[in-house]
GULOLO-717157 format. One record per atom (N, C-alpha, C): y, x, z; residue in three letters. Coordinates in steps of 0.2 Angstrom, whole numbers, plus 5000, padded with zeros to 4 digits. Layout:
! GULOLO-717157
YXZALA ...
! end
This chain:
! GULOLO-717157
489452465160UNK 490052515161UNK 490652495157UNK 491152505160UNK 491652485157UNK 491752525148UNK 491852575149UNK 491952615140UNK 491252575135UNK 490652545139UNK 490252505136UNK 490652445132UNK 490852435136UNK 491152345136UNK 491752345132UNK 492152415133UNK 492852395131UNK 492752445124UNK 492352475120UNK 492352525114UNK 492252475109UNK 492952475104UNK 492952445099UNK 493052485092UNK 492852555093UNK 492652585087UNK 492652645090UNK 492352705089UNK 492252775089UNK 492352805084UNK 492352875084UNK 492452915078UNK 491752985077UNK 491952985071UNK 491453055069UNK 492053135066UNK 491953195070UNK 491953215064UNK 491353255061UNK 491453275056UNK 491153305052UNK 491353345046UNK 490953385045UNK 491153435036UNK 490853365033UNK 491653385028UNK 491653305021UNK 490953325016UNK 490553385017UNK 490053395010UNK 489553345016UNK 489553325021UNK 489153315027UNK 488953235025UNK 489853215025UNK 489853155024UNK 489753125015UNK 489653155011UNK 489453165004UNK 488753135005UNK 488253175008UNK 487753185007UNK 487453125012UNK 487853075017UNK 487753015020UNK 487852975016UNK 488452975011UNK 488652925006UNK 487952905000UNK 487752964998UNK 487152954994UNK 486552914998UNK 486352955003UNK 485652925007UNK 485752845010UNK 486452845011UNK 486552755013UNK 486452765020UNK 486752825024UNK 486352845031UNK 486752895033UNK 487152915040UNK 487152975041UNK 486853005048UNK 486453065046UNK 485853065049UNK 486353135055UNK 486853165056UNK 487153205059UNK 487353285054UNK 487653315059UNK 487753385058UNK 487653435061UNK 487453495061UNK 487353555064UNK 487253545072UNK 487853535075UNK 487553535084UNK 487253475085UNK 487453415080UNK 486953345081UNK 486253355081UNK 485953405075UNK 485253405076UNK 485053455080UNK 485353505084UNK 485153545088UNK 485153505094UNK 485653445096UNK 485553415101UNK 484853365104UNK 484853345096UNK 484553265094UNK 484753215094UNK 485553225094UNK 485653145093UNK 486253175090UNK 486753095088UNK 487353105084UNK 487953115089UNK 488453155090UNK 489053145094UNK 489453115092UNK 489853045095UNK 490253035093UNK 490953055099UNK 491553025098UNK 492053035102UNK 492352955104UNK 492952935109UNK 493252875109UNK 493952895107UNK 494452855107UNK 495052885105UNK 495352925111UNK 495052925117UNK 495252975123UNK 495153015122UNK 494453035115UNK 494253115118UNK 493953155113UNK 494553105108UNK 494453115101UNK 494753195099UNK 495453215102UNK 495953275101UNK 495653335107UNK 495253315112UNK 494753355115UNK 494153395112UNK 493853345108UNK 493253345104UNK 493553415100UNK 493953385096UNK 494153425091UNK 494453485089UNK 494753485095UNK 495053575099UNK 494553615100UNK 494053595105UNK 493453595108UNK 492953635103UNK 492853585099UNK 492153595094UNK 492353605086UNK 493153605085UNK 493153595075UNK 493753645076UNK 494153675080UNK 494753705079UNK 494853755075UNK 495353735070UNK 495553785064UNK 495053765060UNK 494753715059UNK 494053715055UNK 494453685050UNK 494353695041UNK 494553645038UNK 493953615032UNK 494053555029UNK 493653525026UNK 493253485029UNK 493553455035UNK 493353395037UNK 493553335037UNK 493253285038UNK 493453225037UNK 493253175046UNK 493653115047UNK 493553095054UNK 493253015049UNK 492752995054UNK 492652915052UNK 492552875057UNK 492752815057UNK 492852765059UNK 492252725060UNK 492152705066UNK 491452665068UNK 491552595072UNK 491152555070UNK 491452485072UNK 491052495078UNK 491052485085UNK 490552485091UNK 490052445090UNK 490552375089UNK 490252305089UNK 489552325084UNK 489352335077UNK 489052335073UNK 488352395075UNK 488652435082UNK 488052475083UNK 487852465089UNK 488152425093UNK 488152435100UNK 487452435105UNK 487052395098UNK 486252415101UNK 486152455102UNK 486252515097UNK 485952585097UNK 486252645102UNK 486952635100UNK 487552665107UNK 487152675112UNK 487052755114UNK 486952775122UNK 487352805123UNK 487652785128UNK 488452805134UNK 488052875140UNK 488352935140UNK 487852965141UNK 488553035143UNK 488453035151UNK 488953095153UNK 489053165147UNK 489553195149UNK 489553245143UNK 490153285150UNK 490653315145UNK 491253365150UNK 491253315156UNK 491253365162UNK 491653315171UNK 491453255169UNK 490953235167UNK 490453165167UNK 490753115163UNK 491253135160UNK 491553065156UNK 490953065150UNK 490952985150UNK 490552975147UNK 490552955137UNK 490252985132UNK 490252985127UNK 489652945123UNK 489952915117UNK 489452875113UNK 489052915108UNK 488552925109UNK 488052935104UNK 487252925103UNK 487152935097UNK 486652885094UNK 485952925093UNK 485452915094UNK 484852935090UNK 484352945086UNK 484952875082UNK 484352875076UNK 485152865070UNK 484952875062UNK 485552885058UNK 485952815059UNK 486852845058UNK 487052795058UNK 486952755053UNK 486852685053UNK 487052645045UNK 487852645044UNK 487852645036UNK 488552655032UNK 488952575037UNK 488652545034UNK 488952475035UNK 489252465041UNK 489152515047UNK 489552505053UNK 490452545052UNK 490352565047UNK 490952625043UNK 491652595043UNK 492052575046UNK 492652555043UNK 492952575041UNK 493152645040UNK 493452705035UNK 493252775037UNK 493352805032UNK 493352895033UNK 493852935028UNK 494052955032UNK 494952995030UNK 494753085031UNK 494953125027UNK 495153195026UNK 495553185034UNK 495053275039UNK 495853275043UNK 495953345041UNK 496653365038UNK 496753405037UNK 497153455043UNK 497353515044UNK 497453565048UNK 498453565045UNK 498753555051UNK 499453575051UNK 499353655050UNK 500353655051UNK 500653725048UNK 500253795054UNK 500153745061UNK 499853775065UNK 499053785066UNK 498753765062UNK 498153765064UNK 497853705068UNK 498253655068UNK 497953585073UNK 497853535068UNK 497253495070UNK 497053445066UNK 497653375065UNK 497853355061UNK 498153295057UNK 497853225060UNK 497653195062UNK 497453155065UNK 497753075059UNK 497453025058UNK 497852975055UNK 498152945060UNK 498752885055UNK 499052885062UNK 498852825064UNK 498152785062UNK 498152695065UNK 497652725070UNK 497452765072UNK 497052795076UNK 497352785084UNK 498152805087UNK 498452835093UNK 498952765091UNK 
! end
C-alpha cells in the first residue's frame, strides 16, 4: 500500500515519565491505551494533529518522537483505524535505535499542542 511504501518516519506521543522509563530499558514497550490495545500507536504526519486533539488534548508533559520507518518497517502493521485510514503500529517494543529524536510538545496559550516545526 501506498502509506507502506511512502512512510519515512512516524511519530509517538507519549507521557515524557513514559519515555524516561524506555530510555532506561533500551525499549519502548507502550503506554496506557497501547497496552489495553496490544500494540503500540503510532501516527503519520497526516494524523499526527488528529491523534492529538483526539487522544492528548489539554494534556501536558508530553513529549512526541520521531521514528525512522525504514529501521522498523519489518515490524510496521498498517492496520485501518478512523474512516479506514490507515495507521502504523507495532506489537512488539520499539528499539531505541529506530529513534531519531524526541522533543517536549508543550501546550499554547490556548490549550493546543506546540508541535516542532521540522515536523509540517
Amino acid at each position: 500500500m501506498a502509506e507502506q511504501d511512502e512512510c519515512r518516519v512516524m511519530y509517538k506521543i507519549c507521557p515524557a515519565k513514559d519515555w524516561e522509563e524506555a530510555k532506561n530499558k533500551g525499549e519502548y514497550c507502550g503506554s496506557g491505551v497501547d497496552h489495553d490495545d496490544g500494540f503500540i500507536h503510532f501516527s503519520t504526519k497526516e494524523t499526527l494533529v488528529v491523534t492529538a486533539e483526539k487522544f492528548f488534548a489539554g494534556k501536558e508533559g508530553l513529549v512526541i518522537v520521531s521514528v525512522d520507518c525504514d529501521k522498523v518497517r519489518d515490524i510496521i502493521k498498517w492496520e485501518p483505524a478512523r474512516s479506514g485510514i490507515l495507521f502504523p503500529h507495532l506489537y512488539v517494543p520499539l528499539p531505541l535505535e529506530a529513534v531519531n529524536w524526541c522533543e517536549p510538545l508543550p501546550l499554547d496559550q490556548e490549550g493546543k499542542h506546540v508541535f516542532p516545526n521540522n515536523i509540517f
